[in-house]
N, C-alpha and C positions, 0 to 999 in steps of 0.2 A: 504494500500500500504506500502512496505517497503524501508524505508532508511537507506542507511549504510552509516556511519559516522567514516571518515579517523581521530579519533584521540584519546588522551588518555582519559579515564572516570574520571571525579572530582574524589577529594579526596575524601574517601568514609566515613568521619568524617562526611565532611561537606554536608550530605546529595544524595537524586538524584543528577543524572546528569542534567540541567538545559535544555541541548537541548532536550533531552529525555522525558523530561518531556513536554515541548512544541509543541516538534511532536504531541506528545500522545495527545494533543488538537485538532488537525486538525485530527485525527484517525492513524496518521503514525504510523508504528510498526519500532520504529528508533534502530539500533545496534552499539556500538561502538568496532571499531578494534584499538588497540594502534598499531603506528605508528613509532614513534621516540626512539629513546635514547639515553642519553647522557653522556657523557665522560671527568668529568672533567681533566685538564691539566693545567699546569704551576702554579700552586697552591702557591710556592715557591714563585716564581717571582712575583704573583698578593700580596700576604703577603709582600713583599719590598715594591715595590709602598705605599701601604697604610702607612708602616712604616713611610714613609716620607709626608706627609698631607703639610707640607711647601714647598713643589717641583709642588704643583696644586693649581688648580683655584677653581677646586672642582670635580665631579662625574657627570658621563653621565649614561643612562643603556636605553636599547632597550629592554631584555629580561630578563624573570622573570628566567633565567637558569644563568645571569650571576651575580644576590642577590643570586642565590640559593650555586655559587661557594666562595661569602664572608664569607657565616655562614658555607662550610663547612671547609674553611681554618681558620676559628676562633673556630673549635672545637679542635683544640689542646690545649691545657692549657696553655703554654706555652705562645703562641700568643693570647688564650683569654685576659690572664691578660695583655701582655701588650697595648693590644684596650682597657679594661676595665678600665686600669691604666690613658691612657693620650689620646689617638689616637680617640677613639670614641668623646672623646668634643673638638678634634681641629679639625676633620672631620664636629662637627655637626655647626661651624661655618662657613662653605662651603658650597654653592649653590650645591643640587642635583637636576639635570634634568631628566625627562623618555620622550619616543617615545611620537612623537603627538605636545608636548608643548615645545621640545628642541628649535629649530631651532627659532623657532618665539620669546622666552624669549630672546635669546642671540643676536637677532637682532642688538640689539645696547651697546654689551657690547664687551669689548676690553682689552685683557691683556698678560702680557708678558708669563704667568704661563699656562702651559696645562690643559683643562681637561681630566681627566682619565678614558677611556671609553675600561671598561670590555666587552666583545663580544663574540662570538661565531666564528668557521670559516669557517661558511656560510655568514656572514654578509654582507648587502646590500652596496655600494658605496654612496648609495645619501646619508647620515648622512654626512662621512665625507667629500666629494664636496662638498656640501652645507657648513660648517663650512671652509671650506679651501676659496671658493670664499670669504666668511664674513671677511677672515684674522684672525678664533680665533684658536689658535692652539690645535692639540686633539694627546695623548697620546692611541694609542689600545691597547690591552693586549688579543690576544686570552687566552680563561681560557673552553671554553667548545666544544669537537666536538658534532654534529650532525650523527647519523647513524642510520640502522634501525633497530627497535623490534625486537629479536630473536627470537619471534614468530611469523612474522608477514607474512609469507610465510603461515604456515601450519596455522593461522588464518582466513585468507583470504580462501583457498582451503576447509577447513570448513563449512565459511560461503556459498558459493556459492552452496556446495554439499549439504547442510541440506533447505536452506532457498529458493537456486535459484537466479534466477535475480533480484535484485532490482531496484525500479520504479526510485531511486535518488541513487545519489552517492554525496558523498560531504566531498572535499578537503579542510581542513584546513590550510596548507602552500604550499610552492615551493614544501620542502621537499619531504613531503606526495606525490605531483605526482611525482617525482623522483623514490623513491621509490616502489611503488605502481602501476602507470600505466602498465607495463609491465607484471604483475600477472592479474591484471584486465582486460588486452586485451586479455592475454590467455583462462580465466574462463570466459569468457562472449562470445567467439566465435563471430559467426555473430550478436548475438542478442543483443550486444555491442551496436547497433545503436536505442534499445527499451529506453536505459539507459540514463535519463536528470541527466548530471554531473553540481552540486554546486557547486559555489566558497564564502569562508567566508567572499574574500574580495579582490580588485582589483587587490594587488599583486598576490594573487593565482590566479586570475582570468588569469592574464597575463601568468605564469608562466603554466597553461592550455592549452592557446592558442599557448604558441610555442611548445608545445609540438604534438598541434595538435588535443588538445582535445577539440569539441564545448560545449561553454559554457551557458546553459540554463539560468542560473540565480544565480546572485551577491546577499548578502544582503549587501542592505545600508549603517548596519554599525554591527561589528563583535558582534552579542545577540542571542539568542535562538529568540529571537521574532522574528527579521528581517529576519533571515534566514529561519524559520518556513513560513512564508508569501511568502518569494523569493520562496522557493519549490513549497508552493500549488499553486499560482499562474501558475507558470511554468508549471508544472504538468496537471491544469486545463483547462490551453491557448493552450494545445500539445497536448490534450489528451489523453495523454497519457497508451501506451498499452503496456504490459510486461508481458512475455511469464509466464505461471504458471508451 
């Protein structure tokens, strides 16, 4: 059976792709379509902030686009040396948080000084509510847009005309349905409803369902394993049948 998979392929250093590879356990013939692409912005602005390390409490980050926006505003030389100079060891005596573990570390901490939290500007509201109820003050700095692959029309149209309907579909963000659904309901006609759409994880799951899309099966937690299990399952409890 085949799955196509709403996202971009590992770095192709660091070997297969992991989900891919995991299908291929269960017999799936998995394909990845990239999806997103990003735009960094206010580069300038995000290099001030950092200038000043004594104006914060320390660093927040959600997504690995908005590390990816520091090293490329530290490839100028200019602002390499001076991070390299001073900025990188009065940074490194600064609490930095990531997604997952923010909220609950800072539980019981309290301070006049912001932290500074790089972001995208699709970003979610619960980070900051949650920090806002807690009373710790947060600094954003959009630094990257969100939009879609410039291929990702005539990749989609592609796959569907060579491969056909696949048995799964599986969205990796909001994004991804945003983008995506609407190509996907055109090239799947009626047989759209042969189609068990995965979600990598509750927020895309949600972000499915307003849109209107049912959703077969969540994995538990974002890994090629869980979501490889959430498919066959899915698949095997529906029995699913897809037109050749």
């Amino acid at each position: 059976m085949k799955v196509l998979l709403l996202k971009d392929p590992k770095d192709k250093e660091s070997g297969p792709d992991p989900y891919i590879q995991e299908l291929g356990l269960y017999r799936f013939e998995a394909t990845l379509i990239p999806v997103l692409s990003f735009e960094f912005i206010s580069l300038e602005s995000l290099f001030e902030k950092l200038s000043h390390p004594e104006c914060y409490e320390g660093l927040i980050f959600t997504s690995p686009r908005a590390l990816e926006a520091i090293k490329i505003c530290l490839k100028d030389q200019s602002k390499n040396e001076a991070w390299s100079k001073s900025l990188k060891q009065k940074w490194n005596t600064k609490p930095v948080y990531v997604v997952g573990k923010a909220t609950a570390s800072l539980g019981e901490k309290s301070s006049s000084s912001a932290l500074l939290f790089p972001c995208g500007a699709l970003k979610r509201e619960v980070l900051p509510t949650v920090l806002r109820e807690k009373g710790i003050p947060l600094e954003c700095l959009t630094v990257y847009q969100t939009t879609p692959h410039a291929h990702l029309q005539e990749s989609l149209s592609s796959y569907f005309s060579q491969q056909g309907i696949p048995a799964s579909i599986v969205f990796f963000s909001p994004s991804s349905v945003k983008f995506c659904l609407q190509h996907i309901q055109k090239l799947s006609g009626d047989f759209i409803n042969h189609i068990k759409f995965a979600a990598i994880g509750p927020t895309t799951a949600k972000a499915m369902e307003a849109a209107g899309i049912p959703v077969s099966c969540t994995a538990e937690s974002p890994t090629p394993q869980d979501l490889a299990s959430a498919i066959q399952k899915a698949l095997h409890l529906h029995n699913c049948s897809v037109p050749k």
